[in-house]
C-alpha positions in Angstrom: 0.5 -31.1 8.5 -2.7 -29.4 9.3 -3.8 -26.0 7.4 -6.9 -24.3 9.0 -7.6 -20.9 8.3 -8.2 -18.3 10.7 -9.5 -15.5 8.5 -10.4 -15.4 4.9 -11.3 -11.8 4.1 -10.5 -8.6 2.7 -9.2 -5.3 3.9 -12.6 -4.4 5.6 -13.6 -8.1 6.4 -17.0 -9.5 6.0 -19.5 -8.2 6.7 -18.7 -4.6 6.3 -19.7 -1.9 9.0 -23.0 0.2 7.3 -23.0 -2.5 4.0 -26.6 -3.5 2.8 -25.2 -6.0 0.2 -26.6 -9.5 0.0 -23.9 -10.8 1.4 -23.4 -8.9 4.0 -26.4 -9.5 4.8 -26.0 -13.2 4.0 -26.9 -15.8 7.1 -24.6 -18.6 5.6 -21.5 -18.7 8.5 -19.3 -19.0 5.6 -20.2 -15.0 4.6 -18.5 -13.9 7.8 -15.0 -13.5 7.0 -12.4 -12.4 9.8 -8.8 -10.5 7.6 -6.8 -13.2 5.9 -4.6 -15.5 8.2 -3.4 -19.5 8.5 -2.4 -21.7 11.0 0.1 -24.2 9.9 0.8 -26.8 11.9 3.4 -29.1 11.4 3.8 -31.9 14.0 3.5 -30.0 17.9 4.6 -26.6 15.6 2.4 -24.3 15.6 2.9 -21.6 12.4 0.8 -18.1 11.6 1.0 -16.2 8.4 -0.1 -12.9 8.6 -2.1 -11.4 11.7 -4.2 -8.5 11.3 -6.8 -6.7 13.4 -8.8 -9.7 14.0 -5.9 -11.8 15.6 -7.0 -11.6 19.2 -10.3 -12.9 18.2 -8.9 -15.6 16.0 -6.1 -16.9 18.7 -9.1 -17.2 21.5 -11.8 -19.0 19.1 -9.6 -20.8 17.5 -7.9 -21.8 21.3 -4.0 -21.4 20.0 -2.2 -21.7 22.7 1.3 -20.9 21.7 3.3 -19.7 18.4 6.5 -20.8 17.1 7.0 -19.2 14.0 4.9 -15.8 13.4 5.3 -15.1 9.1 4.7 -11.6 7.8 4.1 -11.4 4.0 3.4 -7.5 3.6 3.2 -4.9 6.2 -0.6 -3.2 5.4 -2.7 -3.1 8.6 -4.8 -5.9 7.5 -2.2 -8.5 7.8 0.0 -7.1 10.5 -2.3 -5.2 12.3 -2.4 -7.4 15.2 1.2 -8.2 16.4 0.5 -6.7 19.7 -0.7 -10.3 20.4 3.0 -11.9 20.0 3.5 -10.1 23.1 2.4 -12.9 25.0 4.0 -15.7 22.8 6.8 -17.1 24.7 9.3 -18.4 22.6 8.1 -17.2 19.5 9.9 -16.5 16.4 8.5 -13.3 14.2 10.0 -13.1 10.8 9.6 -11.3 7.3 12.2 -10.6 4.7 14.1 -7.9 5.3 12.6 -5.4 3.2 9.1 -6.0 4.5 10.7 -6.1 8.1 12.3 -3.1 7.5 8.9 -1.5 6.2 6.8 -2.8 9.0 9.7 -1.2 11.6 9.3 2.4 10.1 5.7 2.2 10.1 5.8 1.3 13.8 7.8 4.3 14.3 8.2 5.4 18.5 7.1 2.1 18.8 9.4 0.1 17.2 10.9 -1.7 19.8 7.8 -2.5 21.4 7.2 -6.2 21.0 10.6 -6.8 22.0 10.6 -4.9 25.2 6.8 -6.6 26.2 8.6 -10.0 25.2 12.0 -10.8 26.3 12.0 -14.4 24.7 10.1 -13.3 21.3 13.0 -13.5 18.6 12.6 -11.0 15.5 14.4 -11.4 12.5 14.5 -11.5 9.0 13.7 -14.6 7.2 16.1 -16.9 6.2 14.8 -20.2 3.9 14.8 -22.9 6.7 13.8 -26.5 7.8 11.0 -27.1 9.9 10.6 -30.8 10.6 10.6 -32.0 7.3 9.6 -29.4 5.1 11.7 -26.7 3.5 10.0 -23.3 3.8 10.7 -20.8 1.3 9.0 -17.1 0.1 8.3 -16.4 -3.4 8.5 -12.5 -4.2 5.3 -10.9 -5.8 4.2 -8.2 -6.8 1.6 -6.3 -4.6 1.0 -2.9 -7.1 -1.6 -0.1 -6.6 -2.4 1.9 -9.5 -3.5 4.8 -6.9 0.3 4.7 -5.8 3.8 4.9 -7.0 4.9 3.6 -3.5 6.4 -0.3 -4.1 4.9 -2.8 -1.4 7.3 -5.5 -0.3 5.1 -8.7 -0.5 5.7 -12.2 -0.5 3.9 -15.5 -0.4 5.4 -18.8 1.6 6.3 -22.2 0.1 6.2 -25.7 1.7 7.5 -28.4 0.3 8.2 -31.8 1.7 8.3 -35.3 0.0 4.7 -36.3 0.0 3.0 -32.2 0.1 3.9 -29.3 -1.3 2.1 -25.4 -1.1 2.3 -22.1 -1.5 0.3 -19.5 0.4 0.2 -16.5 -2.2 -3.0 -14.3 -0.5 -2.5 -10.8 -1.5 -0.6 -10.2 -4.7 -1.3 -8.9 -8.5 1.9 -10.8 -9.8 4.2 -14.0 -9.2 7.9 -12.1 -9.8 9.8 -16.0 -9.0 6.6 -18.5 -10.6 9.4 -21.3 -11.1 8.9 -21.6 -7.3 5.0 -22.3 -7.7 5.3 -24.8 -10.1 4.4 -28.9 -9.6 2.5 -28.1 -6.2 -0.2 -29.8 -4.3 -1.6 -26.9 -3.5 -1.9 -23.1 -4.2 -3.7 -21.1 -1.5 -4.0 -17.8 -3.4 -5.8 -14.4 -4.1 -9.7 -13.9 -4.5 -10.4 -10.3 -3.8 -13.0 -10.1 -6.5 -13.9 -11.4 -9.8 -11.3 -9.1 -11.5 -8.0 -6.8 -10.5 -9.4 -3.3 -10.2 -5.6 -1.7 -9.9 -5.8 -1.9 -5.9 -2.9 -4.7 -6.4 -5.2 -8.3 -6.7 -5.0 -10.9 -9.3 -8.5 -11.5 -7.9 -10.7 -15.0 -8.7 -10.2 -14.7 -12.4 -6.2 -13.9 -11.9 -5.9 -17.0 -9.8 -7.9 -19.3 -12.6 -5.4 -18.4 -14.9 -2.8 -19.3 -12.5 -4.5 -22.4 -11.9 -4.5 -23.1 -15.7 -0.7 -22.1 -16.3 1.0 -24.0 -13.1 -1.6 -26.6 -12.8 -1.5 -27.3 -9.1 -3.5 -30.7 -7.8 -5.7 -28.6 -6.2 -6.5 -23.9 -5.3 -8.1 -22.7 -2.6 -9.2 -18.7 -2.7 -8.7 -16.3 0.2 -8.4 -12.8 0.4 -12.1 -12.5 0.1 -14.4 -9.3 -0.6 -17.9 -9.1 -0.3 -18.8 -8.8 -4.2 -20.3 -12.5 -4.3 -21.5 -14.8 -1.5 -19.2 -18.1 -1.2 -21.9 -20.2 -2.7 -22.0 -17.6 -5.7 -18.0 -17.7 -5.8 -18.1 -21.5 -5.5 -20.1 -22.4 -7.8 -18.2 -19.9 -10.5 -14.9 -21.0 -9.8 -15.5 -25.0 -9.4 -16.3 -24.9 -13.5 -12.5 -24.1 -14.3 -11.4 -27.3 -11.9 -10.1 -28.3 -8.7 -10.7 -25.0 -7.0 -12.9 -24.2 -4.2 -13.5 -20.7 -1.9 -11.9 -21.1 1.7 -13.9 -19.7 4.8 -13.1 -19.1 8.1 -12.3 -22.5 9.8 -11.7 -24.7 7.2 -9.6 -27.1 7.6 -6.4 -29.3 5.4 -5.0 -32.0 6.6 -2.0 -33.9 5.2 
């Protein structure tokens, strides 16, 4: 298995249009941040969680040539924001549970059945727990909650498990509503959106230490980004509680 991740920031990406911050303004490559998304690749198949506005960008730099399996985890513009790019993914397989399928669907409105009318071979469904090559791939349910808001967000984060690796991708959450399915990974890819929830609906970098410290995965890795610290301000903060570092665009796991 390969992990490599295609974007690693916020709802506004980093930089921001008309920010002045230091790290906007940072030159390290590792400050510019695309909207959270992964490639998984397992074997010759070729996985994406989450595709927001940046997606076009992302498939060309990052030369994807094909999609298998396209995974939604919530349906806010910044991770779905790009599916117009599926439309040229032959084959391809777009899925979300149904209640974030369903809430994705009424957002698109008129334009509903788009995708499936560009792309006559693109399959859209809602996801069913499955076997790809040897790993099991599951969702966990969280909690995505605004304060600002009484309106419930559908969210969900992804679980692979296979003999010799097991993850979860949890990237945009304030809550884990089924943690017995986190527990004993390898890995936790999870939510960074700050130091600290601000009730837009984040654990943010101090939520996911205490994660770390409660389900004691081998090893966290922070997306979700925001452009409150630079990575080598976030790095160097988070690597003090353990085996946790800050992802940036392009990095790379293999397995």
């Amino acid at each position: 298995m390969k992990i490599k991740f295609l974007g690693t920031g916020g709802v506004m990406g980093v930089p921001v249009w008309n920010c002045d911050c230091h790290v906007c303004k940072s030159e390290d490559r590792r400050d510019r941040r695309y909207r959270s998304s992964v490639l998984i690749k397992i074997d010759e198949v070729n996985i994406i969680i989450d595709f927001g506005q940046d997606f076009r960008n992302q498939l060309i730099e990052n030369e994807i040539k094909y999609i298998n399996y396209a995974f939604l985890t919530h349906a806010h513009r910044d991770h779905v924001g790009g599916i117009e790019q599926l439309a040229t993914a032959e084959n391809a397989i777009f899925e979300a549970p149904e209640d974030v399928m369903e809430e994705h669907l009424a957002k698109e409105g008129s334009s509903r059945n788009w995708l499936e009318t560009r792309n006559k071979s693109i399959t859209i469904q809602a996801f069913t727990k499955k076997k790809i090559k040897e790993y099991e791939v599951d969702t966990v349910k969280l909690e995505h909650k605004k304060d600002y808001s009484d309106i419930e967000v559908p969210c969900y984060g992804y679980v692979f498990k296979s003999p010799n690796f097991k993850f979860a991708y949890i990237s945009d959450y304030n809550k884990v509503l089924e943690p017995d399915k986190i527990k004993n990974l390898d890995l936790i890819i999870s939510d960074g959106n700050g130091l600290n929830d601000k009730g837009h609906g984040h654990v943010g970098i101090n939520g996911s230490i205490k994660i770390y410290k409660e389900y004691k995965p081998k090893r966290m890795i922070l997306t979700h980004l925001k452009h409150e610290l630079t990575h080598t301000e976030m790095q160097e903060y988070v690597e003090k509680f353990g085996n946790i570092e800050i992802a940036y665009d392009g990095l790379e796991i293999n397995n």
